[in-house]
Structure formats: structure tokens, C-alpha cells
C-alpha positions as CSV (number, residue, x, y, z in Angstrom):
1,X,160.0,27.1,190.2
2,X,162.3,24.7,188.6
3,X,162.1,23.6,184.7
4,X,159.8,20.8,183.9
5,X,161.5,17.8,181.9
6,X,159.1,14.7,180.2
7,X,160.3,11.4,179.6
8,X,158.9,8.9,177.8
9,X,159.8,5.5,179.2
10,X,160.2,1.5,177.9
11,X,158.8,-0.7,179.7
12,X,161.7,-1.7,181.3
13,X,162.2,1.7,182.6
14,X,158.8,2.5,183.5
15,X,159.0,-1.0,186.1
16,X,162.0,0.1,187.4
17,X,160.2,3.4,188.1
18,X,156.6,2.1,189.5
19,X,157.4,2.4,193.0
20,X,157.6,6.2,192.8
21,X,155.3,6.6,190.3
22,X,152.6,4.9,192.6
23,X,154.5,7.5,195.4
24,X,153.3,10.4,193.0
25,X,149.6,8.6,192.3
26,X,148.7,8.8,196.4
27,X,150.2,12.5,196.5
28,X,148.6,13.7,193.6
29,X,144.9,11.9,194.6
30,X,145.0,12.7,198.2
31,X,141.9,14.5,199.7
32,X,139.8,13.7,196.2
33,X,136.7,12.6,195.5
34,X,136.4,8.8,195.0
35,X,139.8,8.5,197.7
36,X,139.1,4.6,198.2
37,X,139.7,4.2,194.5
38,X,142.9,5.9,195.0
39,X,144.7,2.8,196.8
40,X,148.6,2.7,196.2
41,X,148.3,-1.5,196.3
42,X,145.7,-1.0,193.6
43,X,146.9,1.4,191.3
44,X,150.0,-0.8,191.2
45,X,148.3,-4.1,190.1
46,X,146.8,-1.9,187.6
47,X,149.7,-0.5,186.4
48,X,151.3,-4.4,186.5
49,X,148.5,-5.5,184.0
50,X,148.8,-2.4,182.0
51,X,152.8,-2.5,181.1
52,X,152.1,-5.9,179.6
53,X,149.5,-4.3,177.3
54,X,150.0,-3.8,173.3
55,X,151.5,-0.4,172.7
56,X,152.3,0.7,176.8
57,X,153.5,4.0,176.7
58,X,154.3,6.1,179.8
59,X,155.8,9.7,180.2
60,X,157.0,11.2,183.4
61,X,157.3,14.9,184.3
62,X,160.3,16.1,186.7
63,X,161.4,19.4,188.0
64,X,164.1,19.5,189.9
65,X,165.5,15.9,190.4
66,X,161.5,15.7,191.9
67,X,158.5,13.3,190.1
68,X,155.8,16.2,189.8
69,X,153.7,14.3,186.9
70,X,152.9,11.1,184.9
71,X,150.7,9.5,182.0
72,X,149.8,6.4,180.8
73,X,148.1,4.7,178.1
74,X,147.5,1.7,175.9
75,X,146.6,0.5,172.8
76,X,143.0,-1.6,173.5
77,X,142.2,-5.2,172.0
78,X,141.7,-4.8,167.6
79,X,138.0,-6.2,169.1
80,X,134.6,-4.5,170.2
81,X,135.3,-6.2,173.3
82,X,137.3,-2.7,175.1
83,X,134.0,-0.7,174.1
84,X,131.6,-3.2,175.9
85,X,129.1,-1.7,178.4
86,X,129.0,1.6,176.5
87,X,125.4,3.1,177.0
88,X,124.3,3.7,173.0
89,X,125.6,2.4,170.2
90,X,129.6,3.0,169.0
91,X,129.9,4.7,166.2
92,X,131.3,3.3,163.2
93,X,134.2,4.9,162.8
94,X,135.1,4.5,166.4
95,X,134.9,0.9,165.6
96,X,137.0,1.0,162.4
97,X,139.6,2.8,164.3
98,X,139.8,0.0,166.9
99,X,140.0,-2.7,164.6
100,X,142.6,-0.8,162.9
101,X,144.7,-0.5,166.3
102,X,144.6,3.6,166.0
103,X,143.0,4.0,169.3
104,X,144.8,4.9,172.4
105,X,143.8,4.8,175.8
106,X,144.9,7.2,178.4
107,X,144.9,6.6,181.6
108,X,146.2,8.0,184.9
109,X,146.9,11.7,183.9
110,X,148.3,12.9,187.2
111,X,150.3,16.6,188.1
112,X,151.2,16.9,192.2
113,X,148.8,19.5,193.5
114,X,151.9,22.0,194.1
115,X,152.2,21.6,189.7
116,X,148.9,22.2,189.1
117,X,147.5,24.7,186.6
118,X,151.2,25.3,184.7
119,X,150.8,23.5,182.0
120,X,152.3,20.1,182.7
121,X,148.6,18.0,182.5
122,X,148.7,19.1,178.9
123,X,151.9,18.7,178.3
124,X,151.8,15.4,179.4
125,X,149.1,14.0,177.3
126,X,150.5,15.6,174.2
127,X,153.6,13.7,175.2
128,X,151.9,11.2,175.4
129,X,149.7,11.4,172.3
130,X,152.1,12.2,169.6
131,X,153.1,9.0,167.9
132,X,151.9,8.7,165.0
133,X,149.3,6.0,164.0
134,X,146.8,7.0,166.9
135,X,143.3,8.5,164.9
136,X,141.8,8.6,168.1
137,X,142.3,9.2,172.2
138,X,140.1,7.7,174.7
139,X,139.4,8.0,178.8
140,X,137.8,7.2,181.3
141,X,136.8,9.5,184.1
142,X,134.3,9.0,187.2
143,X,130.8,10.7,187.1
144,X,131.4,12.3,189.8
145,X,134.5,14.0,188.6
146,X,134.3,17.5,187.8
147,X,137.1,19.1,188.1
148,X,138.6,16.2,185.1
149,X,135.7,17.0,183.0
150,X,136.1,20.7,183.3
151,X,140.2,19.9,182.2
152,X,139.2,17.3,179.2
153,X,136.7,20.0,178.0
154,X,139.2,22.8,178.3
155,X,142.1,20.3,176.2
156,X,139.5,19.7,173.1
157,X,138.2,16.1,174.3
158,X,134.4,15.1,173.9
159,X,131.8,13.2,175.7
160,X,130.6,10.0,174.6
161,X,128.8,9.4,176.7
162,X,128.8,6.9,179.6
163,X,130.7,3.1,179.5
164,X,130.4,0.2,182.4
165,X,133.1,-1.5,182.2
166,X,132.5,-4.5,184.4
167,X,129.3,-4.8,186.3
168,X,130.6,-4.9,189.5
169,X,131.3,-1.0,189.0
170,X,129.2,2.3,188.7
171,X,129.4,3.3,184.9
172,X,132.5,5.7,183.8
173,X,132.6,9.0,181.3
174,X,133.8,7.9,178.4
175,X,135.7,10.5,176.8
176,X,137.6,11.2,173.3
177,X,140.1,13.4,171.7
178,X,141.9,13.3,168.0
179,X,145.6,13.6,168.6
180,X,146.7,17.1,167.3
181,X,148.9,16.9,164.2
């Protein structure tokens, strides 16, 4: 198997390369649970909204001149606002962290199922993780979702329990993680 590279990309780079990252995002969900969630149209409007975001960050993995793996995340709104719909109260800290813009969201953690169970996923999110100033990691995952709740278990992230994000949707795991120093 060919060496696995990761690249963090601007902004700039990571538009240039949203067309075959959204390529990689239908391989990588293919056959999953949740499939009609999975839409290529839709994961790019998402990603569209989410480059604009404070703090963007995105980091590919490549073996072999081949996309095999990407990550991306955000820095959420200084406000309570991100944390709205979360079933129980937030705790404090939580909040003093997000009005101190030291929380990170990640989002879209993806490996091609040829990848899997190497390493990459968690090299990935490290990747992505290791600027300094974030005191604290969050995702979102789909009840449903076991096989990413087994992995965010296995990388040292916690439940919080469960979020819904907009009403029009079935609540989310909410999940979080310190960034390892």
C-alpha cells in the first residue's frame, strides 16, 4: 500500500479541491446507514456554507497521487446559539470555552472503505486538531451510527449527550474531545 500524505488546505485551496472531495464523500458513505443524507449536491452546499465559517480548516489524506481521506471543521459562533437544542443543560465550562472561541467543530471525518482501519481517521483528526488555541473538540454523529461511536470512543471523545439542531431534524450525538497536547 502506498504512503499516506495530509495536507492541510486554505480556503482557496480547499474550493479549488471540493469537487473531489465531494467525489471521496459518496465513495466513502456509499452502502451506509442514513444513505439519503449522503447526497453529493448536499454535502457540497454544506461544505459552501462551511469554508465561509470563522476558523475553516480542512486536511486531506492522499496515497498515491489518490484522495483516500478528508476532515473538516470550524470554529462555532462566540454565542450559546451553536449549542441550541442540546437535551440538558451545557456545562459551564463548555460555555466559557465557546465564548472564548476555543471550541472546534469537526465535521465530515471520512477514510475510503479500501483505507479503513490503518490509521488515517485518526490521523486525520489530529491533523486536524492540533492548532493551538482549541480547549475543546465537538461532533455530531447520527443515533443510529454505531460503527462512529464505537471509533469516537476508541479515539478518547465523550458523549454529551444528544443535540437537535434544527427542528425539522431527528436529534444528533453530540460528542466531545480535548485536543491532545
Amino acid at each position: 500500500m502506498a504512503e499516506v500524505f495530509l495536507r492541510r488546505l486554505s480556503r482557496w485551496q480547499a474550493d479549488r479541491e471540493r469537487d473531489a472531495v465531494a467525489d471521496l464523500y459518496v465513495e466513502a458513505y456509499r452502502g451506509t446507514a442514513g444513505e439519503a443524507f449522503h447526497d453529493r449536491d448536499e454535502y457540497l452546499r454544506r461544505l459552501g456554507e462551511h469554508v465561509q465559517l470563522a476558523g475553516f480548516e480542512l486536511v486531506i489524506a492522499s496515497a498515491g497521487g489518490t484522495l483516500v481521506g478528508s476532515v473538516y471543521g470550524y470554529r462555532p459562533e462566540r454565542t450559546h446559539k451553536w449549542w441550541h437544542g442540546l437535551h440538558g443543560p451545557l456545562p459551564a465550562e463548555m460555555a466559557e470555552l465557546t465564548a472564548a472561541g476555543r471550541v472546534f467543530v469537526m465535521t465530515e471525518l471520512m477514510v475510503l472503505p479500501s483505507f479503513r482501519r490503518l490509521g488515517i481517521a485518526t490521523r486525520l483528526q489530529e491533523h486536524l486538531l492540533s492548532p493551538s488555541g482549541i480547549g475543546l473538540a465537538v461532533t455530531l454523529i447520527d443515533q443510529e451510527d454505531a460503527p462512529a461511536r464505537q471509533a469516537l470512543g476508541s479515539w478518547g471523545w465523550e458523549s454529551l449527550g444528544k443535540i437537535t439542531p434544527s427542528p425539522d431534524r431527528p436529534p444528533l450525538e453530540a460528542w466531545t474531545r480535548r485536543p491532545r497536547r
